[in-house]
N, C-alpha and C positions, 0 to 999 in steps of 0.2 A: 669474549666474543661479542661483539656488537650487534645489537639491531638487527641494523640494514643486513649483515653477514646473517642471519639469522633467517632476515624475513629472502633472501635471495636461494638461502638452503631449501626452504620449504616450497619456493616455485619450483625449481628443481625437484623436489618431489613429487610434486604437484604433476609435472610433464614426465617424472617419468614414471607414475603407476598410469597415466594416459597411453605412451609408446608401448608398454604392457599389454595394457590392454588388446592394443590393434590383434594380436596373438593368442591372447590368455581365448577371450571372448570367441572370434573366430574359430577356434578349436572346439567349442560346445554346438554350433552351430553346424546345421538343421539337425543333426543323427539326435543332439538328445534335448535339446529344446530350439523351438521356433523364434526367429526373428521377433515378431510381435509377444510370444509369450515370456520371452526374455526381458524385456523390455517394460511389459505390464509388472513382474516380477522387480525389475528395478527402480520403478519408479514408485511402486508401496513402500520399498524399504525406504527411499527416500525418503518419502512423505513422512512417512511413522517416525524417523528418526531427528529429521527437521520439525514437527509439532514436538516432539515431546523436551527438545531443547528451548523454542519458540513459548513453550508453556510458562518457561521460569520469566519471560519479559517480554510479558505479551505487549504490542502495540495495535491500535484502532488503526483500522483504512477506513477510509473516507468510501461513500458510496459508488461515488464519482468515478474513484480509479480503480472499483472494480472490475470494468469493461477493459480497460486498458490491460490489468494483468490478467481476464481472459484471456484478452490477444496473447499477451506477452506469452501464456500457459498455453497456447497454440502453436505458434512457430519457438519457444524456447523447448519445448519437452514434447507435445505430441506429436507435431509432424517431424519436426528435428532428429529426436532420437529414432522413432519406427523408420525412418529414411535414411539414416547411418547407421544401423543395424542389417537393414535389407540388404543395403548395398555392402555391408564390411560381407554378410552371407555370401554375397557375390564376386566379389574382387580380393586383390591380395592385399594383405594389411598394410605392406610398404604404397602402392597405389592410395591409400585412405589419407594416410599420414602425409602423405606431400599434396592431396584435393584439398584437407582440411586448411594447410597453411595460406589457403588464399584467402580466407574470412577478411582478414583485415581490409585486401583489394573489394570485395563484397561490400563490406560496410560503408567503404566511403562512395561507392558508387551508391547507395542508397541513401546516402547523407545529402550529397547533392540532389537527388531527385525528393527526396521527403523534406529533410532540414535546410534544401537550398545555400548547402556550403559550396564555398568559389571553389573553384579547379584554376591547374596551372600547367601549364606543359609537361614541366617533369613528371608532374602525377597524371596524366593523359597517355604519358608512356611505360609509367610502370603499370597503369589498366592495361595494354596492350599486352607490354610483356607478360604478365601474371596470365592474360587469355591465352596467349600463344602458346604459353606452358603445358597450361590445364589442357586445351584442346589436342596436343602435341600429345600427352600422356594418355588421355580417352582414346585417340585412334590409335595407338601403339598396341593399348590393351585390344583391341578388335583381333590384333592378329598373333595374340600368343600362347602358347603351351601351358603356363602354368595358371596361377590363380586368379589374375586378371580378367577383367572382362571389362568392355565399355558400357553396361546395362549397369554394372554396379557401381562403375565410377561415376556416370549419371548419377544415379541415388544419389552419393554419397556429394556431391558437387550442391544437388538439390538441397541436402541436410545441411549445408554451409551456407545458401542464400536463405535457407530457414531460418538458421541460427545468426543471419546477421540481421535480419529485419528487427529480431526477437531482442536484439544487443541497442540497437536506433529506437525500438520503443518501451523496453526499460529504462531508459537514460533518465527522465524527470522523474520516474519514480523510485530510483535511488539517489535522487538530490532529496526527497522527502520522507522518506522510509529508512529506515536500517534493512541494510544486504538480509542480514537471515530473515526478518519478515519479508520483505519481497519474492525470493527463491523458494520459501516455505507455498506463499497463494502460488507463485508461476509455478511450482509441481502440482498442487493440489489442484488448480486448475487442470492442469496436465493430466492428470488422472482421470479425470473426466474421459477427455478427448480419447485416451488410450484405451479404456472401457469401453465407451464409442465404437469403436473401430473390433468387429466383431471377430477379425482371425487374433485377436489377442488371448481373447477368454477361452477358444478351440483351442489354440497351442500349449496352454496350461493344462487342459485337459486331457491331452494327449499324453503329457509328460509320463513318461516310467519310471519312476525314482528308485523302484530293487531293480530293475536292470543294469543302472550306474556304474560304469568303474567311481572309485571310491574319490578321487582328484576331480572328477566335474561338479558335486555340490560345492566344493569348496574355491573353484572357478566362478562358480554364480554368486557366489559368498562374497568375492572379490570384486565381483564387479558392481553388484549391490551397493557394499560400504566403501571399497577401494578405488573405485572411479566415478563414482555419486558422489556419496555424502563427505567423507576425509577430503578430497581435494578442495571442495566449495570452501570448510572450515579455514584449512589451509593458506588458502587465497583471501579471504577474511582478514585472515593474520600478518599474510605479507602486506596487504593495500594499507597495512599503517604505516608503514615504514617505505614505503615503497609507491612511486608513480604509478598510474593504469599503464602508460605507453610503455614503459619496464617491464612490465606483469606481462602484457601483450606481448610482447617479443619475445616472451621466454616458448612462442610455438614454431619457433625455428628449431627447436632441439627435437620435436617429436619426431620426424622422419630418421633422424639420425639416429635415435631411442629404441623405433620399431625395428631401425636396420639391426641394431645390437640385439634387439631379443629373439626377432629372427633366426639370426645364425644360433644363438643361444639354444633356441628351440631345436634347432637341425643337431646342434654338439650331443643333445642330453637322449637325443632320440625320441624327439617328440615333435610335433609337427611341421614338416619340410615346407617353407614356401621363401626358397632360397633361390627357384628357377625363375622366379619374379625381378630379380637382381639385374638390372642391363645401365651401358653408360650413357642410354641415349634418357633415360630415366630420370639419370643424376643430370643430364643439363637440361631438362624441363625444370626440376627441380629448383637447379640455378636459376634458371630464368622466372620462375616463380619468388625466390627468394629475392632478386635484384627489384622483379617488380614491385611488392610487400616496401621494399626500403624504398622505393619513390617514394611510394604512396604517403607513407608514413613520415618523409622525410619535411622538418619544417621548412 
């Protein structure tokens, strides 16, 4: 087996302990731990597991770009994440996973406004389309029965324009740094901020760990290392072999991922959010999807 077949296995992993997640996470969420104290919870295990790798080949930063991975440790980990937490609290996982897919449309609108890259009609139209989607999807969620809401699609739309700013200004600092020194300060930075932010350290305190069915430590477990730290390594290992705009693409399959573990969830008898399912969903979706390929399209 090849490489390239190798490094395209592991994105695929990569996206789908993410489509997982939408489900796994959302199921511990509010009854046995908080948004924010979820969240503080995953971003130590982060840290602690990123330095203790980070030890064996330490690299210097420069003084200079520690203000930059501030920022970066701002909108990549503390507003980002507590904003896509809130909101997955609030809406259904399938809702999350087709918000998130607009990053890309995100990005390049903040590329031209920050990096002053040209625009061109097609991509003028897949910005449209990708809002029309999104917006399409937020008011849909205003009027349904199941786990939807337009409060949490907000959030989670927010955690996407957090997370692209965060992607436009790490950029020179992975032209100068190795990936795992970067991602190791932008959490540790991040931990800060999440500390900061005082319903984090409440929601830990709250926690009841003997009350637990025995399956949600081992949900936080999973989200901890399984959607933190393994996917970062992961994507590490593909980007050798493999293009960013490759790697980037591969977030067309989470909607598809969450839809799978969904039902999955609903078969095994564990959490229904199957009443979320509509076909006016799937052509936002589309139409998010078609926008995404303007945008991206050379």
């Amino acid at each position: 087996m090849s490489k390239k077949v190798i490094s395209h296995i592991a994105l695929f992993i990569v996206n789908l302990l993410y489509g997982a997640n939408y489900v796994i996470a959302k199921g511990v969420m509010p009854k046995y731990v908080g948004p924010n104290g979820f969240i503080l919870m995953r971003v130590v295990g982060a840290v602690t597991l990123f330095w203790m790798i980070l030890l064996f080949k330490l690299q210097k930063v420069a003084k200079k770009d520690l203000i930059r991975l501030a920022f970066c440790g701002l909108f990549g980990v503390g507003m980002n994440q507590l904003l896509f937490f809130n909101g997955l609290m609030r809406t259904s996982p399938l809702n999350s996973s087709i918000i998130m897919t607009t990053t890309p449309i995100i990005v390049f609108v903040l590329s031209i406004i920050i990096l002053k890259e040209k625009s061109t009609q097609t991509k003028v139209l897949g910005i449209t389309l990708g809002a029309i989607g999104s917006i399409s999807l937020t008011y849909l969620s205003s009027g349904e029965n199941g786990y939807a809401s337009s409060l949490g699609d907000l959030f989670i739309f927010l955690n996407a324009i957090s997370y692209s700013f965060y992607l436009v200004l790490v950029k020179p600092l992975m032209v100068k740094y190795s990936p795992l020194t970067v991602i190791t300060w932008v959490f540790t930075f991040g931990l800060i901020y999440v500390l900061l932010w005082p319903f984090s350290t409440a929601e830990i305190s709250a926690i009841t760990w003997q009350s637990m069915p025995t399956n949600i430590p081992w949900r936080i477990l999973f989200v901890v290392v399984g959607v933190t730290f393994l996917p970062y390594l992961l994507t590490v290992f593909a980007m050798k072999d493999v293009s960013p705009s490759v790697a980037s693409s591969y977030i067309y399959f989470q909607p598809v991922l969450a839809g799978v573990f969904i039902y999955i969830s609903f078969l095994i008898g564990s959490d229904d959010y199957t009443a979320d399912f509509s076909i006016w969903k799937i052509l936002c979706a589309v139409l998010i999807f078609v926008g995404v390929y303007l945008v991206s399209k050379k």
